[in-house]
Structures are given as C-alpha cells and as structure tokens.
MARBALO-597640 format. One line per field, with one value per residue (C-alpha): x, y, z; residue number from 1. Coordinates in nm, 3 decimals, always signed. Layout:
BEGIN
u = X_...
v = Y_...
w = Z_...
nr = NUM_...
END
This chain:
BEGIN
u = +17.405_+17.217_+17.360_+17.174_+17.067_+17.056_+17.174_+16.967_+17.175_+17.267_+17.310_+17.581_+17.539_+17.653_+17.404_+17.173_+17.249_+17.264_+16.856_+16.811_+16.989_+16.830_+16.475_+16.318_+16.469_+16.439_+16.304_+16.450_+16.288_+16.056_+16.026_+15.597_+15.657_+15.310_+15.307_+14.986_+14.815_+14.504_+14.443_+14.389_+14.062_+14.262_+14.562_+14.440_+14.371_+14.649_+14.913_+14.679_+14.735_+15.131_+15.112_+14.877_+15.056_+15.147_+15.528_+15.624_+15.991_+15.808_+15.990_+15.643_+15.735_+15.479_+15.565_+15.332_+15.360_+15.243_+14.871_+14.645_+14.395_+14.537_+14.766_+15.022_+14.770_+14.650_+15.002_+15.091_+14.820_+14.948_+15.249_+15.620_+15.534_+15.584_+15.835_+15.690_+15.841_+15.728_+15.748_+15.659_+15.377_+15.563_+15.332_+15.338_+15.649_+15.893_+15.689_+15.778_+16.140_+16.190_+16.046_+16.285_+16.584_+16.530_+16.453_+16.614_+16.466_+16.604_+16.282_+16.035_+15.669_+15.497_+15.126_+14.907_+14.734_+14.362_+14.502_+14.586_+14.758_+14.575_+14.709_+14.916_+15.103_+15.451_+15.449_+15.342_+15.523_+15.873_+15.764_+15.849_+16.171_+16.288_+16.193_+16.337_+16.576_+16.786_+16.442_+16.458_+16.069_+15.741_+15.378_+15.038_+14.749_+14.490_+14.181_+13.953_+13.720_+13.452_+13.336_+13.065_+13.064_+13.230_+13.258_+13.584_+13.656_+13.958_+14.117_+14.114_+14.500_+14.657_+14.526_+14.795_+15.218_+15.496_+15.851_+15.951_+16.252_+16.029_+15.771_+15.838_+15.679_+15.416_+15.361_+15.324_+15.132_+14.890_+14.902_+14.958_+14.739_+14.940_+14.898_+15.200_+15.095_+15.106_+15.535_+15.766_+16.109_+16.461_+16.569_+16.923_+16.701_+16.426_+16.722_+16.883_+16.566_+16.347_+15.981_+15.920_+15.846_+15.678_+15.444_+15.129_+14.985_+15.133_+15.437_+15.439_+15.397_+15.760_+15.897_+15.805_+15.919_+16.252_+16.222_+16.133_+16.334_+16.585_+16.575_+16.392_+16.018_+15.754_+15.371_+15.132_+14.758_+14.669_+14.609_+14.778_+14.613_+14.338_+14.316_+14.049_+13.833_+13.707_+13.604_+13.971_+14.130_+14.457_+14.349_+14.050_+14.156_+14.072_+14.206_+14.576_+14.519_+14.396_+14.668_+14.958_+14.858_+15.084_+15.412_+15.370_+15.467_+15.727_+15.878_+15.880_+15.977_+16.225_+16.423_+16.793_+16.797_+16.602_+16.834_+16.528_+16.443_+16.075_+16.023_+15.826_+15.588_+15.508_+15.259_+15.009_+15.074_+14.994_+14.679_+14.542_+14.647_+14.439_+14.156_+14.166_+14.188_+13.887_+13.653_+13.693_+13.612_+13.339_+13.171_+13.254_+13.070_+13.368_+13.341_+13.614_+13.868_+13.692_+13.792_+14.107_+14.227_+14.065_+14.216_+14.527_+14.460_+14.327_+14.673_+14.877_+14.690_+14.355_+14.255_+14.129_+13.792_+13.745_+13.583_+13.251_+13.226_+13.445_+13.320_+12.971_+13.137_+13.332_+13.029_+12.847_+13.108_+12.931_+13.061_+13.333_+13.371_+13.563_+13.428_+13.741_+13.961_+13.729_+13.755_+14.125_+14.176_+13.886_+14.112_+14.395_+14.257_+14.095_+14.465_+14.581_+14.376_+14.433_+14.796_+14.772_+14.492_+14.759_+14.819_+14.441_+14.435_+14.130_+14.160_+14.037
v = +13.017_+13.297_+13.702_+13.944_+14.206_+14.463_+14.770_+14.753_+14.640_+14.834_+14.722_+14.867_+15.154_+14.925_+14.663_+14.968_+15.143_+14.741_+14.677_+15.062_+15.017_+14.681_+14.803_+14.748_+14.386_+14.305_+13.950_+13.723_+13.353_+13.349_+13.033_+12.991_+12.707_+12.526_+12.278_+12.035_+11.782_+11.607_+11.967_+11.781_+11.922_+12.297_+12.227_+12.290_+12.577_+12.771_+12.614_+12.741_+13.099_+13.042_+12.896_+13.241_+13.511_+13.825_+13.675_+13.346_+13.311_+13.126_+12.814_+12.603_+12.395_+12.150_+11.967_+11.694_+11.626_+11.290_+11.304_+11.002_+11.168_+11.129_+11.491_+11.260_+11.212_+11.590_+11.716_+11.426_+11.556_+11.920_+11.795_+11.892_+12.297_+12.172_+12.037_+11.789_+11.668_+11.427_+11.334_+11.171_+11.425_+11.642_+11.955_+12.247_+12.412_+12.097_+12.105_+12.466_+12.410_+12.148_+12.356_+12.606_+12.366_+12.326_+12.645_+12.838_+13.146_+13.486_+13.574_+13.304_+13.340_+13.060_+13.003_+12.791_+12.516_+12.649_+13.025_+13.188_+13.461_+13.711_+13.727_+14.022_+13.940_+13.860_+14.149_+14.374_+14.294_+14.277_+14.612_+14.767_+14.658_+14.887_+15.192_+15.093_+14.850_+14.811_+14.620_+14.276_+14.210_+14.307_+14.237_+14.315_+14.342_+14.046_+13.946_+13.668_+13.400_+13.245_+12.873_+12.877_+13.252_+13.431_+13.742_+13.885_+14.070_+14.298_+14.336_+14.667_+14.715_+15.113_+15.234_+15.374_+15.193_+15.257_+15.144_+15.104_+14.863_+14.856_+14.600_+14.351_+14.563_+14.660_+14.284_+14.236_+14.492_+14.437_+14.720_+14.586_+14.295_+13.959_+13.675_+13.372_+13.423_+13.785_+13.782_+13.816_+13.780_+13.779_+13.382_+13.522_+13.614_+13.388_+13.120_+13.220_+13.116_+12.870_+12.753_+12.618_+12.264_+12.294_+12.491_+12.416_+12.773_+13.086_+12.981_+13.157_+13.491_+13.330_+13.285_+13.682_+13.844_+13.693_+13.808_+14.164_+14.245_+14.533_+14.489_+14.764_+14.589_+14.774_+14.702_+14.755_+14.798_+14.648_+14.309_+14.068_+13.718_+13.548_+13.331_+13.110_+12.986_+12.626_+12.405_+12.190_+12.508_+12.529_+12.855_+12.675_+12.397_+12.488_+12.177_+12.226_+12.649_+12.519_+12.265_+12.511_+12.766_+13.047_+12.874_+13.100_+13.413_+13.231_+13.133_+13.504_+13.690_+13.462_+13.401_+13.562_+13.624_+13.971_+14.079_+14.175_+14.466_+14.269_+14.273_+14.600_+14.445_+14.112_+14.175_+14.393_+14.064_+13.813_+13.997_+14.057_+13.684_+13.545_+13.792_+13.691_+13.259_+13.347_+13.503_+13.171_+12.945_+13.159_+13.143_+12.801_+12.727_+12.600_+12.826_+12.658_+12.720_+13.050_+13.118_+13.033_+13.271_+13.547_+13.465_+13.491_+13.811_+13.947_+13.921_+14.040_+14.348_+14.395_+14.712_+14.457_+14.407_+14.760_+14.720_+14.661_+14.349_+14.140_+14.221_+14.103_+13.765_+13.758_+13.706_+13.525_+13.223_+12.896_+12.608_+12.769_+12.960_+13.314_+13.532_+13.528_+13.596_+13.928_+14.105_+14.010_+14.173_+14.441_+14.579_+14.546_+14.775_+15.037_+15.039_+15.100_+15.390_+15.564_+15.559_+15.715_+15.772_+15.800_+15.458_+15.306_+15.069_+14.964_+14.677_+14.648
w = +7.798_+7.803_+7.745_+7.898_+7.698_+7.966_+7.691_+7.396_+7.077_+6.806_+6.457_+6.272_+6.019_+5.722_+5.813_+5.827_+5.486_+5.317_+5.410_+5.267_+4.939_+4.905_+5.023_+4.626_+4.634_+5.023_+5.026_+5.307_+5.382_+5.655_+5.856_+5.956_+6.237_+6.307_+6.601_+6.592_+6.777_+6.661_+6.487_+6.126_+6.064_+6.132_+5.978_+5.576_+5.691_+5.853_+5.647_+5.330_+5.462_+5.453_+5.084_+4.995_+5.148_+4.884_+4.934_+4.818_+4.979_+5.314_+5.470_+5.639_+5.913_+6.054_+6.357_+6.460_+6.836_+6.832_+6.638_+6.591_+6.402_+6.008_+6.074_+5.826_+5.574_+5.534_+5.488_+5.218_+5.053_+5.048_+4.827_+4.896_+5.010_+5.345_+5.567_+5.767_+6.143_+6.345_+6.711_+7.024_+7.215_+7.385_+7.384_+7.203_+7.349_+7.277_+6.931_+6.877_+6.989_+6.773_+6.438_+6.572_+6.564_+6.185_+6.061_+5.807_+5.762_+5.855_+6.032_+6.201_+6.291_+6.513_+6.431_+6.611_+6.387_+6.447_+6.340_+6.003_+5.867_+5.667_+5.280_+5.333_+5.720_+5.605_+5.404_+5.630_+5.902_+5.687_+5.507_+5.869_+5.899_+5.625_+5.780_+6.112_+6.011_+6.358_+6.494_+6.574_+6.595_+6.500_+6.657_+6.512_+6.593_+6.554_+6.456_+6.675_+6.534_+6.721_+6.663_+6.435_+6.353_+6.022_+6.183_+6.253_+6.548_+6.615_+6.953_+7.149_+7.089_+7.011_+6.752_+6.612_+6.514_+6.711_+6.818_+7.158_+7.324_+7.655_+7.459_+7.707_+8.005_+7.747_+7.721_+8.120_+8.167_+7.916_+7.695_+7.380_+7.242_+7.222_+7.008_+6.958_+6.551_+6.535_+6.584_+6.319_+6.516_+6.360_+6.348_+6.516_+6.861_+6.875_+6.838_+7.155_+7.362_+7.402_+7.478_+7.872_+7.847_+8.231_+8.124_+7.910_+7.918_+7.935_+7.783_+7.481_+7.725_+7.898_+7.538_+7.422_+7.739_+7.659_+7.259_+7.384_+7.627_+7.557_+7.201_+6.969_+6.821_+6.621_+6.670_+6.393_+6.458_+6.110_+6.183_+6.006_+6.171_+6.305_+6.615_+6.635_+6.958_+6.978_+7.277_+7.189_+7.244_+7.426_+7.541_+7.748_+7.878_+8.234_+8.382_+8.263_+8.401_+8.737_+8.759_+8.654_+8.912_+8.959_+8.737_+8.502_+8.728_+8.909_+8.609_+8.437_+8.747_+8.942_+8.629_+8.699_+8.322_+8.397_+8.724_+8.876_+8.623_+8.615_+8.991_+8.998_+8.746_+8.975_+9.154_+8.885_+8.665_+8.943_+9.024_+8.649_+8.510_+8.814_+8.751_+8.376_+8.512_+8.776_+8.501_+8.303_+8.608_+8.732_+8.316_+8.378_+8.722_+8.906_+9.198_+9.395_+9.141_+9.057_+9.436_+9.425_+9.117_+9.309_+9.652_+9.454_+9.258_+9.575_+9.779_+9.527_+9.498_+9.756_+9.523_+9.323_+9.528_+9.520_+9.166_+9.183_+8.933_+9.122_+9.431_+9.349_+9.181_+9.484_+9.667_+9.455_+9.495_+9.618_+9.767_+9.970_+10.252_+10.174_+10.425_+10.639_+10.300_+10.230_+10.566_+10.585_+10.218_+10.220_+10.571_+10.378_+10.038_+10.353_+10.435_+10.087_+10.002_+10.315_+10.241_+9.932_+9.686_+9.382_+9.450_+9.317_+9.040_+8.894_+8.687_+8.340
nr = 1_2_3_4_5_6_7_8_9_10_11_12_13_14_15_16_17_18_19_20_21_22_23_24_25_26_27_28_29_30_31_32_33_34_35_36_37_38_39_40_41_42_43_44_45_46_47_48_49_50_51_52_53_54_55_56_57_58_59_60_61_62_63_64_65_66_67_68_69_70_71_72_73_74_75_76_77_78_79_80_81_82_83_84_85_86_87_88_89_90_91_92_93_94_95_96_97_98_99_100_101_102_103_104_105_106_107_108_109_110_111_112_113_114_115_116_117_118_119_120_121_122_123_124_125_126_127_128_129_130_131_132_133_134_135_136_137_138_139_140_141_142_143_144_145_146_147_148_149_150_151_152_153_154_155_156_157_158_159_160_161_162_163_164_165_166_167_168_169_170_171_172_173_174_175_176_177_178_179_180_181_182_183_184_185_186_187_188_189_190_191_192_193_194_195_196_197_198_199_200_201_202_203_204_205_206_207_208_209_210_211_212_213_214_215_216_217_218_219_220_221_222_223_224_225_226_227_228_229_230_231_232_233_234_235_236_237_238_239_240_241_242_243_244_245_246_247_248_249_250_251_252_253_254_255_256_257_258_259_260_261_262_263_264_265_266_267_268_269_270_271_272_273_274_275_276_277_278_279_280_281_282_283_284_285_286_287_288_289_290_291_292_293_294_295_296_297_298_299_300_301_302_303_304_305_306_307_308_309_310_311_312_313_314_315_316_317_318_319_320_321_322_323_324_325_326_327_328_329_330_331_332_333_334_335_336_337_338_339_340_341_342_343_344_345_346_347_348
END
C-alpha cells in the first residue's frame, strides 16, 4: 500500500548532522539498473560508463527481458562486475521492477541500454546531497546523441541548480528537462513505487511523478548523461504511441494516490503530450494519426490552434476530413480569448 506523501518529509537533524560529519568519507553503493532487449550491440556501452565513473562503490544490474540477440554472451564477457538477470519479455517496466527487486544500493539510477553516464554522474549527483542532505532525489540535465553523429547536444533545461519539493509539477508541466537516466533517487523511495506494466511509453513519466511528489529533489544543469536516438528506439516506436493513446494521462491524473492535487495540471499535459505525439506522426507522414493527436490536443485546450505552426499543419493534414473539428474548436478558442486575455497559452 501506498502512503501519501501529502506533507513533505523531514529527515531528522541527527540523520542531518551524520551525512555532514561524514561528508569527506560519504560513499554509499549506488545501484545503475539497465533493462535490455535485443540492445547487445548498446549494452558495452552503457554498462562501460557504470564500470568508469570517478566512484567505484556502483552495484550494475542488467536485466535481460527476454533477448535473442547474444545479450548473454556480451555480459559473460564483461566478467563478474555485473549482476546479470534474466527473464521472460516482459517490457521494460517489469524489467525495471524486477532490477529494482534486487537492488542493494542506498541510491538507484535506471539507465536505458542505448544511454550512458558521463564519467563524473554519480559523483555529481551524490556531491549534492551533502549540501542539502534532507533530499531524496536529484535530476540533471542531459546530453542527446543522434545516430550516426558524435556531436553532443545539451537540452534547453534552467540554466542554473536549484531545490524545489514541487518537481513533480515541474515535471508535468515541462519545465525541467527529463530523462529516466538522469535520476539518482534514494533506494528507500523509489522502492515504494513501481513501473506501469500497461504502459509501453510514458511510463517512466508515471514512475517520476510518483518519486517527486512532495518530497524535496535538486536539479543540476551540468549534465551528467547521454541519451541516445536510433530507429530501434523506444522513444519512436510510433505504433506502440498510437496504440497507447491517451493511457498515459489517465493513468497520472485519475490515480487516487495524488487526491486530486494534479487535476489543475490535466488538461495543459493532455494538450502538450498530444502536440509533442502529432509532431512525430506528421515528420512521419501518418496524417491520420497526426490528426488524431491534434484533435486531442485541440479539446483539451483550443488555444492551441491559435499558434500559427499548428494551424498550418493542421491544415495541411491529408487523408481526413477535419474541417468540422476546426470550426467547432477555432469557436471555441474565439470564446476563450474573449473571456479573458490573461488566460492565452501559447505552446512551446
């Protein structure tokens, strides 16, 4: 069962002054968890960040969710740094889950099989914990990697660090960059939840909202990992999106873990996730799914067609009829404005 963490928690002042008075000889295991499936060729790599990092007391967890593609035979031949579980395929979240089950490390980090940790991220990311030593999680910033290229690009995150126990509405609402890898959560928390099995993507958004809420997280703008983009991605597998629909907002927002403190947030997520779905389809030339997302984003929030881009995307779309959908939202955004101009949201 689940406690709500409605009040944020407070670690006692001896727990406090112990981390202090240990700060020169602070060095607690961290568990790296790093579900894979068919990711061989990726694997070397992002379990060859977790043997490098600056700290050596890491805990590597590789859980193979049913691979066919010699996964066994890479990590044999990475020796006995790693501890190695296998399964039936599951997908990632039951993969996760399980690495979860079997760590031991005071803190845990999840990283995707095509990502990797820069040399110094478990470092960094502990290194905060001593100045604010009540927090129960840090996220960083990230670098992204594009198939074939060596150049590494940083997101468009804050610039600067900060602590905050409202990260989880910082996390809806898209104001900090997010990446599964770029977490270093307290084993004690990210114990108490788990990963949606019903859910293929998104699900590591569901996770994190539960980490975050009303507990006290840092972010760093330093990034401290790299996520990679490939055409096996998770991240762009367009059938699985189009399939899941809107799961992944039903699942955050009618979950009676949050006592509705989310609700407010709904319909700003609803309308930006389905903006961010449609821009893939519509790259992708499936206009009817490209539609869809946009029909979606559209009734959750009609301001949406107000900018420009979308609008001309909008119609753009072949293949389908949507002229009904526009006049019935483009009244509805008249509407809006009228009522009140403070009310205009322009999406990014």
């Amino acid at each position: 069962m689940e406690a709500s963490p409605i009040a944020l928690r407070k670690r006692s002042e001896a727990d406090i002054e112990k981390v202090r008075a240990t700060a020169g000889t602070y060095d607690p295991l961290v568990s790296v968890i790093i579900p894979t499936y068919n990711y061989a060729s990726y694997l070397p790599r992002a379990v060859g960040s977790c043997l490098d990092q600056s700290r050596r007391k890491v805990e590597i967890i590789v859980v193979d969710d049913g691979s066919t593609d010699g996964t066994a035979n890479v990590i044999r031949e990475m020796g006995k740094g790693v501890i190695y579980v296998t399964q039936q395929n599951k997908g990632v979240s039951s993969a996760r889950n399980a690495g979860l089950s079997v760590a031991r490390g005071e803190f845990v980090v999840f990283l995707d099989a095509d990502d990797y940790l820069t040399a110094d991220a478990l470092e960094t990311r502990l290194r905060a914990f001593l100045d604010e030593p009540d927090m129960d999680f840090v996220i960083t910033a990230t670098y992204s990697r594009k198939m074939g290229g060596d150049v590494l690009a940083g997101d468009s995150g804050p610039a600067r660090d900060f602590v905050s126990d409202t990260m989880d509405r910082m996390l809806l609402e898209r104001r900090i960059p997010f990446a599964t890898c770029a977490v270093l959560v307290r084993s004690q928390v990210a114990k108490r939840f788990v990963f949606p099995l019903h859910l293929s993507n998104g699900e590591d958004i569901v996770y994190f909202t539960k980490v975050f809420f009303g507990r006290k997280g840092a972010f760093l703008s330093r990034p401290t990992a790299v996520t990679f983009s490939h055409q096996d991605s998770l991240r762009h597998r367009m059938e699985e999106i189009e399939r899941q629909g809107n799961a992944l907002i039903e699942t955050i927002f009618d979950d009676p873990y949050y006592e509705g403190r989310l609700n407010y947030l709904r319909r700003n997520f609803t309308a930006y996730r389905n903006l961010e779905f449609f821009r893939r389809f519509y790259r992708s030339g499936n206009s009817r799914a490209a539609g869809r997302c946009l029909a979606r984003a559209v009734a959750a929030s009609p301001m949406t067609l107000l900018k420009v881009d979308y609008l001309i995307k909008f119609l753009r779309l072949s293949g389908a009829n949507y002229s009904s959908l526009f006049e019935q939202h483009w009244s509805q955004a008249e509407q809006y404005m009228k009522g009140s101009a403070k009310k205009i949201h322009f999406f990014r």
